[in-house]
LOTIVEX-617627 format. One record per residue: x, y, z negated of N, C-alpha, C in turn; chain. Coordinates in steps of 0.1 Angstrom, whole numbers, always signed. Atoms other than C-alpha are relative to their C-alpha. Last residue first. Layout:
[bamar [X; Y; Z]; [X; Y; Z]; [X; Y; Z]; "A"];
...
This chain:
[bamar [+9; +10; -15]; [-287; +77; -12]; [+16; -1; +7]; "A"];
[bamar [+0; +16; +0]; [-273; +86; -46]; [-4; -8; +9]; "A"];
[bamar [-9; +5; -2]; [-266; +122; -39]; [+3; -14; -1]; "A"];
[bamar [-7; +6; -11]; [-294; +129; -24]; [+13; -5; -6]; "A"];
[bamar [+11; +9; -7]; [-309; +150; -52]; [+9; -6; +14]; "A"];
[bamar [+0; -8; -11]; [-274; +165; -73]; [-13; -9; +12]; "A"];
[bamar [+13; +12; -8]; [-272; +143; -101]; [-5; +8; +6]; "A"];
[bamar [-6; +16; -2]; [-235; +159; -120]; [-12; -10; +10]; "A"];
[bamar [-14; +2; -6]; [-242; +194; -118]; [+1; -12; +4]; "A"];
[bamar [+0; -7; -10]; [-281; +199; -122]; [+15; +1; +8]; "A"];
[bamar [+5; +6; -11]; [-281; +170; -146]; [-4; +11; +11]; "A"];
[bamar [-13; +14; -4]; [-256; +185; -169]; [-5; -6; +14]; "A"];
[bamar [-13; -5; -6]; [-276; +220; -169]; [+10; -10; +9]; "A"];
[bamar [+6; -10; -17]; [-310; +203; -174]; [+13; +4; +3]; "A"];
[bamar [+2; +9; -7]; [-291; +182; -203]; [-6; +4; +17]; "A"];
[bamar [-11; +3; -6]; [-276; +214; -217]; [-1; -18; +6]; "A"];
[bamar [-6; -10; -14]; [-309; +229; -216]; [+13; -6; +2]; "A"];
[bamar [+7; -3; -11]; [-325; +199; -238]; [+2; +8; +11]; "A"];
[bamar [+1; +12; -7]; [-299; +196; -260]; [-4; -4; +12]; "A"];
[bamar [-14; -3; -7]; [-301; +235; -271]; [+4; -19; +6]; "A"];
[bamar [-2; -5; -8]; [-338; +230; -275]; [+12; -2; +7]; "A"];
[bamar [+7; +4; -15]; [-337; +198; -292]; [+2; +12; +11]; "A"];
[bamar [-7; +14; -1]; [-312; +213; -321]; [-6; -7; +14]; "A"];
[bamar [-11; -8; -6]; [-333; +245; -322]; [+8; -9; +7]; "A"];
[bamar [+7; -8; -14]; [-363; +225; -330]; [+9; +5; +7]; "A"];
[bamar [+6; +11; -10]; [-346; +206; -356]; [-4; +4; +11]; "A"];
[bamar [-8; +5; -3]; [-332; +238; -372]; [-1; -12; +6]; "A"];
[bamar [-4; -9; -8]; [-365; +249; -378]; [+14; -2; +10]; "A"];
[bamar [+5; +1; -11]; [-376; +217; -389]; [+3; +9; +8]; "A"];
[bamar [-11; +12; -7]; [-347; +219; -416]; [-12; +0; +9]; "A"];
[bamar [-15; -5; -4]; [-359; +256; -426]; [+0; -12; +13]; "A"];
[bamar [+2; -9; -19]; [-398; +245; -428]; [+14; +3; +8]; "A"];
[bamar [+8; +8; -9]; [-388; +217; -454]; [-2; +5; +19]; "A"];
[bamar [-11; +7; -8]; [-362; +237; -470]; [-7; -11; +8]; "A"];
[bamar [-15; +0; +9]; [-391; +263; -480]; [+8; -8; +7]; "A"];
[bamar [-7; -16; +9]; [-426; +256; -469]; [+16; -1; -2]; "A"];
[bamar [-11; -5; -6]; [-441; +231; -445]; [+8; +12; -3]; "A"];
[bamar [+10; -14; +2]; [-464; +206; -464]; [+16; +7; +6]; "A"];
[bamar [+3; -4; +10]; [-455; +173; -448]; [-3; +11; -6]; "A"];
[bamar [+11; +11; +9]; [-466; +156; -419]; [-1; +3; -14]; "A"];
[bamar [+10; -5; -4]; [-446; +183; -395]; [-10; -10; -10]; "A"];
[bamar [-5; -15; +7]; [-412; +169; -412]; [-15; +9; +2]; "A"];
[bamar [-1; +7; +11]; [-419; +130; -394]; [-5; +16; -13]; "A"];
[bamar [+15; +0; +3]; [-430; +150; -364]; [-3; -5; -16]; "A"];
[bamar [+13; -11; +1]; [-400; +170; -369]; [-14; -3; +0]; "A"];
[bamar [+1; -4; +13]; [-377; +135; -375]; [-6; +18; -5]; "A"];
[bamar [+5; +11; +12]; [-392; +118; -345]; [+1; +9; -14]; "A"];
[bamar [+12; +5; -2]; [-385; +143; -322]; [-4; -7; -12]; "A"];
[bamar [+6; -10; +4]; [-350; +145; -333]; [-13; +2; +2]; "A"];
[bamar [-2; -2; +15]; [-341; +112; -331]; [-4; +10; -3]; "A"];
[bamar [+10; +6; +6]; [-356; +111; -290]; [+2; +1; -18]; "A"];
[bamar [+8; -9; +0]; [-331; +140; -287]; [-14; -8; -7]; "A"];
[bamar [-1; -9; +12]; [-302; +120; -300]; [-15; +7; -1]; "A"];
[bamar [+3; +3; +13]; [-312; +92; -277]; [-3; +9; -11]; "A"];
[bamar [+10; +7; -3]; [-313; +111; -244]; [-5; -8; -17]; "A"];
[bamar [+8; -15; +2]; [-281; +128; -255]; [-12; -1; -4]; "A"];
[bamar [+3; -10; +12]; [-268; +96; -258]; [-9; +9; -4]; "A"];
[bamar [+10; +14; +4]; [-279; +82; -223]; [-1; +4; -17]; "A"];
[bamar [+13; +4; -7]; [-267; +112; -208]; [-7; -6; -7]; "A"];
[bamar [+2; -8; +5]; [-230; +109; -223]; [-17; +6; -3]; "A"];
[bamar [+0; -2; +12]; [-226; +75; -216]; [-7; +15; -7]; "A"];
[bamar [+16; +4; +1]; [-239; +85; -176]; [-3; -1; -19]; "A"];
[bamar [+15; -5; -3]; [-212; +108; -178]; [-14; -5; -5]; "A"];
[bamar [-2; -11; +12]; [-184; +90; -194]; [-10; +9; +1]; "A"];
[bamar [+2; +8; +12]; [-190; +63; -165]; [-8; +11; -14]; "A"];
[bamar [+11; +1; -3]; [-186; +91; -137]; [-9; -9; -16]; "A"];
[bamar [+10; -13; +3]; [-155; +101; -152]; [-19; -2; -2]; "A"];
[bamar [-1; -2; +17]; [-141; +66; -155]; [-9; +11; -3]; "A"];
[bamar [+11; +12; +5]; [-155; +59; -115]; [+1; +1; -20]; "A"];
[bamar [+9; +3; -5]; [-137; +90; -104]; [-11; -5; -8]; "A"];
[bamar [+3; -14; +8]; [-104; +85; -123]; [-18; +2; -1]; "A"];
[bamar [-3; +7; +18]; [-103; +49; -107]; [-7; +11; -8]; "A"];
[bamar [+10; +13; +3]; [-111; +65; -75]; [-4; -3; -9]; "A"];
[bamar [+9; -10; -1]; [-81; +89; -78]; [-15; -5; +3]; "A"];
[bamar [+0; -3; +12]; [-61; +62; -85]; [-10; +13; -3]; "A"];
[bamar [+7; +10; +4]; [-73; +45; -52]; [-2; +4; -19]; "A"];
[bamar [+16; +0; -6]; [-65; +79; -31]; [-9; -12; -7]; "A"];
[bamar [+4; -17; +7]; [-30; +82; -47]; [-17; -1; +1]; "A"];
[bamar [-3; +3; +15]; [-20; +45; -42]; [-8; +12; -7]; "A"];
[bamar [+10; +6; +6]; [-30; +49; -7]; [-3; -5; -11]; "A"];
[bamar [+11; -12; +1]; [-11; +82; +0]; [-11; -11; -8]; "A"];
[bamar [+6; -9; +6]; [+15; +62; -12]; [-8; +7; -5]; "A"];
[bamar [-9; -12; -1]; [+12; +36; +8]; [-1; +5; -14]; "A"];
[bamar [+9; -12; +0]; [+0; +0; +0]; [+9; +12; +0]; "A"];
């Protein structure tokens, strides 16, 4: 194998690890958010004063900012067409 084709396979390699580390990333996110969900409806069931209302507040914030940087990720990285 050449050079160039040494270069062009490691660069592949690279590639396919990145891509990986992506989808991991994704699939997390995806989880974390479903956890949060859960633990405001959980937090929404009880009376909502003081460090009850705080930490839901903080829950909510926590989804939002997850939620845009999942729109963001998947506007770079899963581009329509790119999987055809």
């Amino acid at each position: 194998m050449t050079d160039a084709g040494q270069v062009r396979l490691t660069d592949l390699l690279d590639t396919i690890h990145a891509s990986n580390a992506s989808y991991e990333l994704a699939y997390q996110s995806k989880i974390a958010m479903e956890r949060i969900r859960f633990a405001i409806r959980q937090l929404e069931t009880r009376r909502r004063e003081g460090p009850v209302r705080e930490a839901c507040l903080q829950l909510l914030d926590a989804l939002d900012r997850l939620q845009s940087a999942e729109v963001n990720f998947q506007r770079r990285n899963f581009r329509p067409g790119a999987s055809e």
